[in-house]
ZAMARGU-4260 file (C-alpha; in steps of 0.2 Angstrom, whole numbers, plus 5000, padded with zeros to 4 digits):
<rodrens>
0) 5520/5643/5453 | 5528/5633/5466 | 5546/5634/5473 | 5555/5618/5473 | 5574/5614/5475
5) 5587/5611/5463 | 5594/5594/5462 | 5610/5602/5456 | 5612/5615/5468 | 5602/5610/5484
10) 5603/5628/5491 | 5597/5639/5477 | 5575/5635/5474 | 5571/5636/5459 | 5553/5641/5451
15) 5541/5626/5446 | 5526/5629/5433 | 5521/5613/5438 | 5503/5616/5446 | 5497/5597/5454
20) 5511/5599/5463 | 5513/5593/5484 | 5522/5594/5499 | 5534/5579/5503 | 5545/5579/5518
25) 5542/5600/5519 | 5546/5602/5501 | 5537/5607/5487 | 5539/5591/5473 | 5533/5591/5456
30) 5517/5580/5454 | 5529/5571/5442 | 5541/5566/5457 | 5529/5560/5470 | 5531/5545/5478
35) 5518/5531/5473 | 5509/5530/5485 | 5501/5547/5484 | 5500/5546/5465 | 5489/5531/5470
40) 5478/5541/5480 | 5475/5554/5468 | 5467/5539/5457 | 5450/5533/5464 | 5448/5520/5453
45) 5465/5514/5457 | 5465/5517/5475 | 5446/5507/5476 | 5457/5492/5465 | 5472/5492/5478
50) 5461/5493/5493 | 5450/5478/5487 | 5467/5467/5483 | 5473/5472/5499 | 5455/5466/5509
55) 5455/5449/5498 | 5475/5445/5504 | 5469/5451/5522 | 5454/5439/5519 | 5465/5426/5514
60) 5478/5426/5530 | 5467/5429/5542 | 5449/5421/5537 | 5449/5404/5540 | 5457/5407/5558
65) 5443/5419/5561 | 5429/5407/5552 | 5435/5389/5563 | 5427/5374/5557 | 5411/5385/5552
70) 5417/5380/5530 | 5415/5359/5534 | 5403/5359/5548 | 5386/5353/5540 | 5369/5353/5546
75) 5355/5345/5535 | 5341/5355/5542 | 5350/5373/5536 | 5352/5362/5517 | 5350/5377/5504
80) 5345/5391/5514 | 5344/5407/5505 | 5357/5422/5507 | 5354/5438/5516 | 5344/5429/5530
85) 5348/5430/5547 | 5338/5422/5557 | 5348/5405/5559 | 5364/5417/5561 | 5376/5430/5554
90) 5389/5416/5545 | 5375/5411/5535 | 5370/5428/5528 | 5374/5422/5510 | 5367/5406/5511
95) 5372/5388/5513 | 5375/5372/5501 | 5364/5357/5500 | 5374/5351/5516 | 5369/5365/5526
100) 5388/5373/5526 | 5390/5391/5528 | 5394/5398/5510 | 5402/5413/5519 | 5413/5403/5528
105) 5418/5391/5510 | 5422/5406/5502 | 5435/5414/5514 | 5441/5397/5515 | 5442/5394/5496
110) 5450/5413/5496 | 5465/5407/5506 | 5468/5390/5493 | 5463/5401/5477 | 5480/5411/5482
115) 5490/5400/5487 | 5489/5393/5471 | 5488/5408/5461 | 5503/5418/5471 | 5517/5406/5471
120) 5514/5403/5451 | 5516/5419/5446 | 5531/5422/5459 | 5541/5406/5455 | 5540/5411/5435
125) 5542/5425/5437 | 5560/5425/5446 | 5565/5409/5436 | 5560/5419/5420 | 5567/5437/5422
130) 5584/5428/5431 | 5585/5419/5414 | 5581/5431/5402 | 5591/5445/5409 | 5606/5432/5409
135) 5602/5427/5390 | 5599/5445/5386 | 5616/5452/5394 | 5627/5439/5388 | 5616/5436/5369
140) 5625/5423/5360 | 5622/5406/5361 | 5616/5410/5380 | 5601/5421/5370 | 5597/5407/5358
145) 5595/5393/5369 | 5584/5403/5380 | 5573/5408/5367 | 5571/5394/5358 | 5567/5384/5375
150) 5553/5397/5376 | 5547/5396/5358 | 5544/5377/5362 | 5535/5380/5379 | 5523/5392/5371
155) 5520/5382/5356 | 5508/5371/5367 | 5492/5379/5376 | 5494/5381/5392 | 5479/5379/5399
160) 5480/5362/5387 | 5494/5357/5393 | 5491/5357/5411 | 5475/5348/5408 | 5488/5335/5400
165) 5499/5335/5414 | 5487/5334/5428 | 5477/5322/5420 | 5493/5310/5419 | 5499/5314/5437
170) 5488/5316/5452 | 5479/5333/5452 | 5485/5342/5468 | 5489/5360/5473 | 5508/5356/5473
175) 5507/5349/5453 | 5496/5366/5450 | 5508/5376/5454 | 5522/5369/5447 | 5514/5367/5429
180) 5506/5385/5429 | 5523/5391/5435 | 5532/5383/5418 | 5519/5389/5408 | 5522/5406/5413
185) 5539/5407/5412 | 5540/5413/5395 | 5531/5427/5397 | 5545/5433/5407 | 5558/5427/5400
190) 5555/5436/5383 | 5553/5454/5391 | 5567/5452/5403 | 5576/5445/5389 | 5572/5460/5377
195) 5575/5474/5391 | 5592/5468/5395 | 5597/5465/5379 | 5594/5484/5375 | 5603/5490/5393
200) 5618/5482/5389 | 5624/5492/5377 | 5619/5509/5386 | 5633/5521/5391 | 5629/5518/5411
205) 5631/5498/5408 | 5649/5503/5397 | 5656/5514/5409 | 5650/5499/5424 | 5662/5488/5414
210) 5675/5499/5412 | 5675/5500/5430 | 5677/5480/5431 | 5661/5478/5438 | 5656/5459/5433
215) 5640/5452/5425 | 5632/5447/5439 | 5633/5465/5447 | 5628/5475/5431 | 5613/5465/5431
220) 5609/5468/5449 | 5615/5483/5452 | 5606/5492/5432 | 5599/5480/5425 | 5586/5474/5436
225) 5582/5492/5444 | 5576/5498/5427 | 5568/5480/5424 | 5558/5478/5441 | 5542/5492/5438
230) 5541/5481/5420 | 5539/5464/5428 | 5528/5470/5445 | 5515/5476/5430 | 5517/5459/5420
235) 5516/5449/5435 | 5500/5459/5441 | 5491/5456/5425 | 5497/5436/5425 | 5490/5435/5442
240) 5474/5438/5434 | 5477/5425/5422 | 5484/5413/5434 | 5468/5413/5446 | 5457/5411/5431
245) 5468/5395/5425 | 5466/5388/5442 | 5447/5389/5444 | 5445/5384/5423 | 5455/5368/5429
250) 5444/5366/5445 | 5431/5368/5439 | 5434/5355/5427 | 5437/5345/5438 | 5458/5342/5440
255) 5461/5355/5448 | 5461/5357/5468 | 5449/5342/5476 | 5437/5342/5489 | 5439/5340/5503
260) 5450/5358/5498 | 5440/5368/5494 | 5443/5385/5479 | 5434/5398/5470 | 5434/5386/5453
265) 5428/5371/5462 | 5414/5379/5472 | 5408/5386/5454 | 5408/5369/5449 | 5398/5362/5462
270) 5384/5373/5460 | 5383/5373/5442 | 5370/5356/5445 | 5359/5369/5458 | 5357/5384/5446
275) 5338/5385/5444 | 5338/5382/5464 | 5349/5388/5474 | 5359/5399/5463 | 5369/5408/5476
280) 5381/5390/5475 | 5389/5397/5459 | 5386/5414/5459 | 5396/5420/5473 | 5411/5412/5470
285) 5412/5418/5453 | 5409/5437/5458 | 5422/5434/5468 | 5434/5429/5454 | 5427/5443/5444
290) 5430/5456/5458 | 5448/5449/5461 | 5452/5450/5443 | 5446/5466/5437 | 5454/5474/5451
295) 5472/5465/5449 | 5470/5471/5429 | 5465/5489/5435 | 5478/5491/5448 | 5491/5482/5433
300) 5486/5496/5420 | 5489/5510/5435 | 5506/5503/5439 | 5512/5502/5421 | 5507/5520/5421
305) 5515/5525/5438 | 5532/5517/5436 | 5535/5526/5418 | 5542/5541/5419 | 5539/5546/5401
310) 5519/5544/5405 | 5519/5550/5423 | 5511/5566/5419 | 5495/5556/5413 | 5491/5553/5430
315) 5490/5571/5435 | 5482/5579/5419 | 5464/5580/5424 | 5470/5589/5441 | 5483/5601/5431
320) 5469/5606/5416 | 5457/5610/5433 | 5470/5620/5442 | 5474/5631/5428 | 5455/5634/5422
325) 5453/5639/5441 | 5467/5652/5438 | 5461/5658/5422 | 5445/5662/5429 | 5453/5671/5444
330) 5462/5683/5431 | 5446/5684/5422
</rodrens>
């Protein structure tokens, strides 16, 4: 039993049975009320998620500064070398392609484009579709049915189908990429921002806000999108995942990015050809898109987890059930 204060009555402590509890700031907190950054570390698997994540955006701002011109410079002596040989250097410890490049080098390079697709999909759909589907949501109406029934037709067409149509008519480029992953996405958000909103403005805090005269746009800053923001960081997580995988299905069929960029999908695709000989071409890459993938989906199912109060406690159980066996055995 832990002491901890009363949010009512700062002075006066007040008993807590909560046993995974910690110290923040000098106080003793419920495991319940500790910030996320803690409750990540007391998660391995989550903790080993976020800290690949944060070595592949690392990898992605910083490698190809560190790497030079090593990704395009080609030697035809060094054509297919094997990985995890040193003896022509250190950059080509996992090989090289049939024109003697450094795949070490290629795949921080194709890190950095992978991303910069992936990233600013997910971003720029999911502000356009939680700004419109809290505003449909909010308002309902007509507002509500316009906004659905624009998603309803944007999600009647697959999307990876439809941006192989798109990309096929225009040029495929990293710009057009992005910008046909990005409306493709949009409806995912718009129909859970659209959904939440809808339910929070008819809640007592939202009334009482508009009794106030507080407007639309402040309500839905200042209460609606607080409550909203956990919901779309772990929707936005998992579509990353889905976003990345797009990118490389399109590249490596050849309309998405083109050489001489270089990405994850598209180095998968050049190596298909070399499988039965040199099949380090292909299989790097696509363990990097695995690793990348499964991580963002773990960290996704951690954070929905995390940033709901009402399943919280999950994330402390194992910790709580060893604590009390401990004490049970002490009283024994």
């Amino acid at each position: 039993m832990s002491l901890v204060t009363d949010p009512l009555d700062p002075g006066s402590p007040v008993a807590s049975t909560d046993p995974t509890g910690d110290t923040v700031a000098g106080k003793k907190v419920p495991a319940g009320q500790l910030p996320l950054w803690k409750l990540l570390l007391r998660d391995k698997l989550a903790t080993v998620a976020a800290v690949i994540l944060g070595f592949v955006l690392l990898v992605a701002i910083f490698g190809p500064w560190l790497v030079g011109d090593a990704a395009t410079d080609q030697n035809l002596d060094e054509s297919n070398l094997p990985p995890f040989n040193l003896d022509t250097g250190w950059m080509n410890v996992l090989g090289t392609d049939p024109l003697g490049r450094s795949m070490l080098a290629r795949l921080i390079v194709a890190c950095q484009t992978t991303l910069m697709v992936s990233l600013p999909a997910v971003i720029v759909s999911c502000v356009v579709g939680s700004a419109i589907g809290m505003w449909a949501g909010y308002h309902r109406g007509w507002r509500e049915t316009t906004a659905m029934r624009i998603a309803d037709v944007i999600m009647s067409f697959p999307s990876l189908l439809l941006a192989v149509v798109v990309l096929y008519v225009f040029s495929p480029s990293a710009a057009n990429i992005v910008a046909v992953l990005a409306i493709t996405r949009i409806p995912i958000y718009l129909r859970t921002a659209r959904a939440e909103s809808a339910e929070l403005q008819s809640r007592v805090f939202v009334d009482a806000a508009r009794t106030f005269g507080a407007g639309s746009g402040a309500i839905i800053r200042g209460h609606v999108l607080p409550i909203l923001l956990p919901t779309l960081l772990t929707v936005a997580t998992l579509d990353f995942c889905y976003v990345m995988l797009a990118e490389s299905s399109l590249s490596f069929l050849g309309i998405g990015i083109q050489p001489p960029d270089i990405s994850w999908g598209l180095m998968v695709s050049q190596g298909r050809t070399y499988l039965q000989t040199a099949w380090w071409l292909s299989f790097f890459p696509g363990l990097a898109i695995v690793i990348t993938t499964v991580s963002a989906t773990i960290l996704a199912a951690w954070a929905r987890i995390a940033t709901d109060p009402g399943q919280r406690w999950r994330l402390t159980t194992p910790k709580a059930r060893k604590s009390m066996f401990s004490s049970r055995k002490a009283v024994r």
